[in-house]
N, C-alpha and C positions, 0 to 999 in steps of 0.2 A: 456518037461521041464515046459511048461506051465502050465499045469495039476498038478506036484509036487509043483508049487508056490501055485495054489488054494488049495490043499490038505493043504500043512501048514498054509497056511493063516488062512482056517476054523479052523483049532487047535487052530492058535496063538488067534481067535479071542473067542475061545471059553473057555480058559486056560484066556483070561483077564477077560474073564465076571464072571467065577470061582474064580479069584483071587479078584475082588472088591465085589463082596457079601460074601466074606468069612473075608474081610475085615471089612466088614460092622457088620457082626455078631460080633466079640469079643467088650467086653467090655471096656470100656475107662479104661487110666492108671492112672485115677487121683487122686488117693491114695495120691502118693508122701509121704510127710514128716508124715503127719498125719497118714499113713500105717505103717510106720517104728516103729513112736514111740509107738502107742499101740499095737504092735507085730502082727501082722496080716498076715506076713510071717512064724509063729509058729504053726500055726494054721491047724485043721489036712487036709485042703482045699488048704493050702501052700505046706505041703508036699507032695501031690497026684495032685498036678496040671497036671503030665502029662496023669492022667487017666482021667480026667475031660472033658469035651466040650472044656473048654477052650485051655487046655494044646492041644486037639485035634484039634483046631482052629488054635492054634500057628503052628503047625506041618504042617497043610496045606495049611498056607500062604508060610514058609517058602520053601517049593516045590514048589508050585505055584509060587513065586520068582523065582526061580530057573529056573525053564521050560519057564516062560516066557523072562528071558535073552537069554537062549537057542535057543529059537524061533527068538527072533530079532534076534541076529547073523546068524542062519541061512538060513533066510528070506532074512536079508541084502547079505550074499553071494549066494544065487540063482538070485538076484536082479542086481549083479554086475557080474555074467559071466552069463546074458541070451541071 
């Protein structure tokens, strides 16, 4: 059992460090209003964003999201019937 905790722990710890420099890489949001109004979401970088770095970026925080709530849960339940 103990073996199974460090087994995911190096995951979980290695899924966080994946998920904050992938974090780090995308670009800031702060377009906001000034985005909107001169169409900048029209744009043919608007349309293909999921083929882009970024759109690529988005996709693997939001996994990386994922797997790391995964991990906590069940981290926390090897943690609580060891």
């Amino acid at each position: 059992m103990d073996t199974l905790i460090i087994v995911v722990g190096v995951i979980y710890f290695i899924i966080c460090a994946a998920l904050i420099t992938v974090v780090l890489l995308q670009k800031g949001k702060a377009a906001g209003l000034s985005g909107a109004i001169s169409g900048a979401g029209e744009s043919y970088w608007g349309k293909n964003k999921a083929r882009s770095m970024e759109g690529k970026l988005d996709n693997l925080t939001k996994v990386g999201a994922v797997l790391f709530i995964v991990l906590s849960v069940v981290l926390s339940l090897l943690f609580k019937f060891r």
